[in-house]
C-alpha positions in Angstrom: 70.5 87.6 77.2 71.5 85.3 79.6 70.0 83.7 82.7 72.3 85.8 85.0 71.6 89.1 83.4 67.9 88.2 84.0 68.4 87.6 87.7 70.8 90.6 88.0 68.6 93.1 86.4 65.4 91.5 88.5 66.9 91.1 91.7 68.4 95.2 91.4 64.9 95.9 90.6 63.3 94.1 93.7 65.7 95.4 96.3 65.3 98.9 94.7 61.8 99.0 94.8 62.2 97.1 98.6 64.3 100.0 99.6 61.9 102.7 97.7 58.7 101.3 99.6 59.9 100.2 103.3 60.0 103.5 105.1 56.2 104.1 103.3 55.2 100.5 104.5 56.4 101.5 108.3 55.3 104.6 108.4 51.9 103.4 108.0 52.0 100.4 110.1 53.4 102.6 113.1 50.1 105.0 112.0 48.1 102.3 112.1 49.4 100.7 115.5 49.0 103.8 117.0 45.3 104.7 116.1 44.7 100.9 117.2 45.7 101.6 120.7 43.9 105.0 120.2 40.9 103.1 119.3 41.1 100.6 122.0 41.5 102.7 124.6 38.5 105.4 123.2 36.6 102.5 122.5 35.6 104.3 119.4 35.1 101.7 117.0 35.0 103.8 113.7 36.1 102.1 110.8 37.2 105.1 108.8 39.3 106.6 111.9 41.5 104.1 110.8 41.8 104.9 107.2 42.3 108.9 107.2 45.1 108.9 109.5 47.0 106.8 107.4 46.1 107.9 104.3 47.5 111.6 105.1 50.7 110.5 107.0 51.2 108.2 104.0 50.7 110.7 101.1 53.4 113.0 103.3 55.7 110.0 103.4 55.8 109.8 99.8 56.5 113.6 99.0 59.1 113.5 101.7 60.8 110.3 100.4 60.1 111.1 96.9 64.1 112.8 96.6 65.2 109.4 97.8 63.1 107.9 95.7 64.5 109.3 92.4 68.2 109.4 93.6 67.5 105.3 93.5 65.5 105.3 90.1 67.0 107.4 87.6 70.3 105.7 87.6 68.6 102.1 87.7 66.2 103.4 84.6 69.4 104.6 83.1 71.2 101.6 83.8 68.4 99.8 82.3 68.1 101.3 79.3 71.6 100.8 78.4 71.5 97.7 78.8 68.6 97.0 77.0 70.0 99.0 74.1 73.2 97.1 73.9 70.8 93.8 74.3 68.9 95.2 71.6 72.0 95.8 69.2 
């Protein structure tokens, strides 16, 4: 195995998992931003107002994006796989 291969199969895993997780990661920041200004202008101060919100929308994010999800990972696990096989050999 050679030092390429390495940063090939590395560097398709970090932009696939980058892709995989970014629309999670801004769905909750935007969640959060918005239950911030809901929170400043309320002045409720609640610390677990924060943490619900995002909690649902983010669990709904992840069974919505979870078709996208695979459509990225099974041909990368596959890919993987073949190559470790042949690395193997």
């Amino acid at each position: 195995m050679t030092e390429q291969v390495v940063i090939d199969v590395l560097s398709e895993a970090f932009y696939s998992s980058f892709y995989i997780l970014l629309p999670i990661l801004g769905v909750a920041l935007v969640v959060g931003i918005l239950v911030s200004i809901f929170q400043a202008a309320t002045s409720i101060q609640e610390m677990t107002l924060t943490f619900i919100p995002k909690i649902l929308v983010t669990a709904i994010t992840v069974i919505l994006i979870l078709p996208f999800a695979l459509d990225i990972m099974i041909p990368l696990t596959k890919k993987y796989f073949t190559i470790f096989i042949t690395l193997i050999k």
